[in-house]
Every structure is written in C-alpha cells, then in structure tokens.
C-alpha positions as CSV (number, residue, x, y, z in Angstrom):
1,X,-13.6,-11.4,28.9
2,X,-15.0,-8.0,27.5
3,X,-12.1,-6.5,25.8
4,X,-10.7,-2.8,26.1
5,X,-6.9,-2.4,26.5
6,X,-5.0,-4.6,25.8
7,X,-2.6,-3.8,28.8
8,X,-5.2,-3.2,31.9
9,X,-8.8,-4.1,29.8
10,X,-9.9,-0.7,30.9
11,X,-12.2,1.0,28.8
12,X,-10.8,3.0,25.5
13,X,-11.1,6.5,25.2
14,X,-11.4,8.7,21.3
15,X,-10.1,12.1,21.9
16,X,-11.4,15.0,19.6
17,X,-7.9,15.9,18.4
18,X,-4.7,13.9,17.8
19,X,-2.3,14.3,20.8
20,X,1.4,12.3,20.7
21,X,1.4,9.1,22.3
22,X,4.0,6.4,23.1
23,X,3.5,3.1,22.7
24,X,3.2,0.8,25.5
25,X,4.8,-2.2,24.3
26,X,7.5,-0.9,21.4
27,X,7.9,2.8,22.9
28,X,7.3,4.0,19.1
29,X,5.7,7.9,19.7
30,X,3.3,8.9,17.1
31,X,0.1,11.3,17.2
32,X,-3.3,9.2,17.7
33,X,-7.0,10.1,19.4
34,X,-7.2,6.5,20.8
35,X,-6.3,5.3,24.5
36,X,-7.7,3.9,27.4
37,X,-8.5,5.8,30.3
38,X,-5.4,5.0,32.2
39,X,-3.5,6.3,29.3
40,X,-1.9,3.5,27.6
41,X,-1.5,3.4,24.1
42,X,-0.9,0.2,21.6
43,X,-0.1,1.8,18.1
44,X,-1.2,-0.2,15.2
45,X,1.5,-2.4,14.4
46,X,1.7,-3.6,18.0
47,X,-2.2,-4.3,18.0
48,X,-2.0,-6.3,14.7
49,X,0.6,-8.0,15.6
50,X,0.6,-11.7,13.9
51,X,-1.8,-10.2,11.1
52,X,0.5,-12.0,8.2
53,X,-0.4,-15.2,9.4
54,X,-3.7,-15.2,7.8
55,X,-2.2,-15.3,4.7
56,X,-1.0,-19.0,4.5
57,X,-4.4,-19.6,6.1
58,X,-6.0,-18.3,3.0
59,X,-3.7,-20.1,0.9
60,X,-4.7,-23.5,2.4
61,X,-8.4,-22.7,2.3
62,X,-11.2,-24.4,0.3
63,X,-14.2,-22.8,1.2
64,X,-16.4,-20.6,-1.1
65,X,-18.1,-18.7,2.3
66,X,-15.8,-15.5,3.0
67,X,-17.9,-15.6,6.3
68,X,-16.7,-19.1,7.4
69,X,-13.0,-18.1,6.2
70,X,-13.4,-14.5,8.2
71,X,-14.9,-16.2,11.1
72,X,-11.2,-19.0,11.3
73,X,-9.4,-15.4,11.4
74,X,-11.2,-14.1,14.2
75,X,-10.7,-17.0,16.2
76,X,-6.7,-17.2,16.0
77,X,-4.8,-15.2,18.2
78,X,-3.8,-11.8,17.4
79,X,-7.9,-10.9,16.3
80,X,-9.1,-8.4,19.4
81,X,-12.6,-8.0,19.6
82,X,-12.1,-4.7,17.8
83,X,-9.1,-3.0,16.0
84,X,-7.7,-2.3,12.5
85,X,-6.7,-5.6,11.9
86,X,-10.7,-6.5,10.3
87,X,-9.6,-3.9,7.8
88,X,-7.2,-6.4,6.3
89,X,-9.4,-9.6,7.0
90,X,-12.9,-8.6,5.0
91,X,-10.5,-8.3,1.9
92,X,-8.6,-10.9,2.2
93,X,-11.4,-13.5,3.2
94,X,-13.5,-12.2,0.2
95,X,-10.4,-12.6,-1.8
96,X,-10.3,-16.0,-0.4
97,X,-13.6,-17.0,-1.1
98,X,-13.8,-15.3,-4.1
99,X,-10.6,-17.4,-5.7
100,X,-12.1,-20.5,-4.6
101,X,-15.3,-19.9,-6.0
102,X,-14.1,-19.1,-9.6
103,X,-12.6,-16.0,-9.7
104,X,-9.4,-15.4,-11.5
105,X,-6.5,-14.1,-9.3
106,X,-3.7,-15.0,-8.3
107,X,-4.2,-15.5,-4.9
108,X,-0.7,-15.4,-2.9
109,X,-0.2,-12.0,-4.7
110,X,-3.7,-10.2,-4.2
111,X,-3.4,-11.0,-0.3
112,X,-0.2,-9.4,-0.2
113,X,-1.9,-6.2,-2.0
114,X,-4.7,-6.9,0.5
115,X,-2.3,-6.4,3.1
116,X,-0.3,-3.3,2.3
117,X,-3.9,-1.2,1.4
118,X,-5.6,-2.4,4.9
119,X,-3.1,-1.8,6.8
120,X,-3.1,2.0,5.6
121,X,-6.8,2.7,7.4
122,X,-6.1,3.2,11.1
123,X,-8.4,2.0,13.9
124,X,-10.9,4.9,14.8
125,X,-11.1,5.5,10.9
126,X,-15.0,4.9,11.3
127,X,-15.6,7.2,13.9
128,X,-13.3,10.3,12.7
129,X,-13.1,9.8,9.3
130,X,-17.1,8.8,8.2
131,X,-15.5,5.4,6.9
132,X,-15.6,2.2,8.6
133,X,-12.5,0.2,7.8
134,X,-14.0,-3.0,7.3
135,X,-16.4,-1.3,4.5
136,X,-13.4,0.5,2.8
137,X,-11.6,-3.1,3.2
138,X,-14.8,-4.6,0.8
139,X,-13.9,-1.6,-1.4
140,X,-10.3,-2.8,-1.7
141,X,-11.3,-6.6,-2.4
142,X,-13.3,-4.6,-5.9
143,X,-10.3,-2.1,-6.7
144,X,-7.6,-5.4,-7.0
145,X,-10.1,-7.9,-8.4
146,X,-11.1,-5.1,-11.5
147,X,-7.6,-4.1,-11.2
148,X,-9.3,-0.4,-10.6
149,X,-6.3,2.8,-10.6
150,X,-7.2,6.3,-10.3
151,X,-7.7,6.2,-13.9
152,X,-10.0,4.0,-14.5
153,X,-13.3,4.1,-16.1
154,X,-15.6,1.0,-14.8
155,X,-13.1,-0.4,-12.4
156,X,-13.0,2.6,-10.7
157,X,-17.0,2.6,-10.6
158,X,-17.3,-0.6,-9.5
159,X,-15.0,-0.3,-6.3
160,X,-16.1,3.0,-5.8
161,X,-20.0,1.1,-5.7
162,X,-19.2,-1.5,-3.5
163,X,-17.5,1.1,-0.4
164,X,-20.4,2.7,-0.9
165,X,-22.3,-0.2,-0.6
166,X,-20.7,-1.5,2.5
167,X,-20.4,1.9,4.0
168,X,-24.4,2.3,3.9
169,X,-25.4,-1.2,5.6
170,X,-23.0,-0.3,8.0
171,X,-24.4,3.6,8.6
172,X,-28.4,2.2,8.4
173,X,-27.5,-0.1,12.1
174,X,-25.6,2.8,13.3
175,X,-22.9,3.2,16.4
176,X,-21.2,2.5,18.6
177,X,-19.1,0.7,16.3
178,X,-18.4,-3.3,16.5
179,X,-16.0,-4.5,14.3
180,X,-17.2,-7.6,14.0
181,X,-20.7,-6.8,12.9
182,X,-19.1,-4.4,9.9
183,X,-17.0,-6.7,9.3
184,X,-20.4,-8.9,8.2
185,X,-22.3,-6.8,7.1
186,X,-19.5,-5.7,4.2
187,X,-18.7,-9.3,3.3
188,X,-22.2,-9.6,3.0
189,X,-22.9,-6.7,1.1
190,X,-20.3,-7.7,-1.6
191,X,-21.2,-11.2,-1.8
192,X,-24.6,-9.6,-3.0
193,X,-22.6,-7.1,-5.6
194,X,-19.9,-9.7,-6.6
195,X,-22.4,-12.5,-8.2
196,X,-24.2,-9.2,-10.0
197,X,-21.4,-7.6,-11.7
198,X,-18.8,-10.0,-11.8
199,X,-20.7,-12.8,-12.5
200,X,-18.9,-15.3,-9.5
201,X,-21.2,-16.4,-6.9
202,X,-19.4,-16.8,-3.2
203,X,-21.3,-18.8,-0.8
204,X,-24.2,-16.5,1.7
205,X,-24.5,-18.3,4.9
206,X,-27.0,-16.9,7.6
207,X,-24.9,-15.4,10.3
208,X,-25.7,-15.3,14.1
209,X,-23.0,-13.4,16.4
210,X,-21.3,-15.3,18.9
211,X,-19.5,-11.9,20.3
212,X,-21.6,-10.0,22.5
213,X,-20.5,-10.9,25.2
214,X,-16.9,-9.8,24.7
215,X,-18.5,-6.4,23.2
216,X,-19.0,-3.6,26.0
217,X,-20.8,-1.4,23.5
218,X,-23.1,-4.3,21.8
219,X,-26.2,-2.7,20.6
220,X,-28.1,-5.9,21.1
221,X,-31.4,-6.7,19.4
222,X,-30.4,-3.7,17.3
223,X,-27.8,-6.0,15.8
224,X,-29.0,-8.0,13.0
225,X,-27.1,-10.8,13.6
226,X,-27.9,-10.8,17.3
227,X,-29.8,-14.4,18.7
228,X,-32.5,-12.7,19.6
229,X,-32.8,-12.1,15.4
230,X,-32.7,-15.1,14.3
C-alpha cells in the first residue's frame, strides 16, 4: 500500500508557513507545515513511535554492511515509507557497521547519542530547511565517532565534510524527496569517506530499491537504485 497519512493514507500536504496543529493520536498542539489533505496531523513522536527498538537491534548485530543493518530497520514496524525516523537510522546503522568493522566506540552509548541528535531534525527538514535529514544523520555518525564539539579543529572539519558530502549526492538526484533513497545514498557516501579518513572500511553492497511501489512520488529510472538501473 502507497503510504501518506497514517490515519486515512490520503496524500500529505507542506504548507509555506507553520500553522498550529493537534495531533491526531496524543492531542499534543504544536506549530508544523505538514498534514494531509483531510487535515490530520501525527507530530513526530507519534510517527516514530517504537524508534528505541532499533537500538538492541544494533546491539545484537554482526554485520559490517550499514545497508543490510539499515535495510532490518526499515522492515520492522514503526519504519513508514517516509518520516523523520531515517534521520536516526543512517547514524545509528553506520554506527552499527562501523563498530563491527573495527571502529572503536562504545556502541550502547553512541546509539543513545545517535538517538537524542536525530531525533532534533523534524520531518520536512529537507524541503524547508535545504537539509535532508538522513544526510545531516551521516553528519552526526562523523561528529560522535571524532568526538567533534563546536570547538574543534579537524573533528569539526571532518563532520562538517561528510554532511556536505551526503547533502550533495542527495541534491545531484533531486526531489521529490524519498527517504529511503537519501537514506542510501548518505550511508553510501560515508562508507566512501569513512575508509579514507578514518582508515575503517564498512562493507559497500550494490543496492536495488525494493520501495517504489509504496512511494507515490518515486522518480523512477531517475533513481539510481531503481531496477531499471541495475
């Protein structure tokens, strides 16, 4: 099923300026540019609702391929086909992978950071503020593994780098925006720029989408992960 609201599956609707909404499950009022056209509204921690979970399911993971451990995310429940929960998930699968592929961190405590930062960047953020999410969440995975602070000299570089990095993979394709296919395309861009400055090689699968179909706005052959592609 194509996915837009999670209440009626009618299509979302971005508004120029923030209006206050309520939220249709908790009631919580808050200002927001994103509804569907029947005028529901699921703020953010209603939408990510179950988002912790990942994090024993990075703890028990083996695998060197943040792709493979993104992809286990996506398929457990509270993933929608888009929504700010993928700007948690590309850090904390790249931190995943990243552990289990030599990198030294202490894993149960960098998700947790993981989690606090991601879930700061609210859904939309690509469209309104000029940032995808999911390339500000490959950003993150730099800042904690350099240990980067505003005053920083090369850690601060280096995660500053790899948002840009992300950011420009993601504004070569162009819109409409699928999370899913930022979502790769950052994981993929800092498996690249982890192995050159950090010296820890992740594992670089070739990846084929197996979401258009739930995508209303898939761009198609556009897509380089699309079937048609590969």
């Amino acid at each position: 099923m194509k996915e837009e609201c999670l209440i009626c599956s009618a299509p979302l609707e971005y508004l120029e300026t923030d209006i206050l909404m309520e939220c249709a499950i908790c009631h919580k009022k808050e200002n927001s540019k994103t509804r569907c056209v029947n005028g529901h509204y699921v703020c953010t921690d209603c939408h990510t609702q179950g988002l912790d979970s990942i994090i024993a399911v990075c703890l028990e993971e083996t695998s060197k391929n943040p792709v493979e451990v993104i992809e286990k995310m996506m398929a457990m429940p509270f993933c929608h086909m888009h929504g700010p929960e993928h700007h948690v998930m590309v850090g904390a699968a790249l931190l995943t992978a990243y552990k289990n592929a030599g990198g030294n961190i202490n894993l149960h405590s960098v998700l947790i950071e993981m989690m606090n930062r991601g879930k700061n960047v609210p859904g939309g953020a690509c469209g309104f503020w000029g940032a995808c999410g999911a390339g500000i969440s490959a950003g993150m995975f730099v800042s904690i593994i350099s240990g980067s602070t505003p005053l920083a000299v090369e850690p601060f570089s280096l995660s500053h780098r790899m948002t840009s990095k992300a950011l420009g993979k993601i504004g070569e394709i162009g819109g409409p925006r699928c999370c899913k296919r930022d979502s790769f395309l950052s994981i993929l861009s800092a498996i690249e720029f982890v192995k050159e400055h950090f010296g820890v090689e992740m594992e670089k699968p070739e990846v084929i989408c197996r979401y258009s179909s739930q995508n209303n706005q898939c761009i198609g052959k556009r897509c380089p992960f699309a079937g048609i592609n590969h």
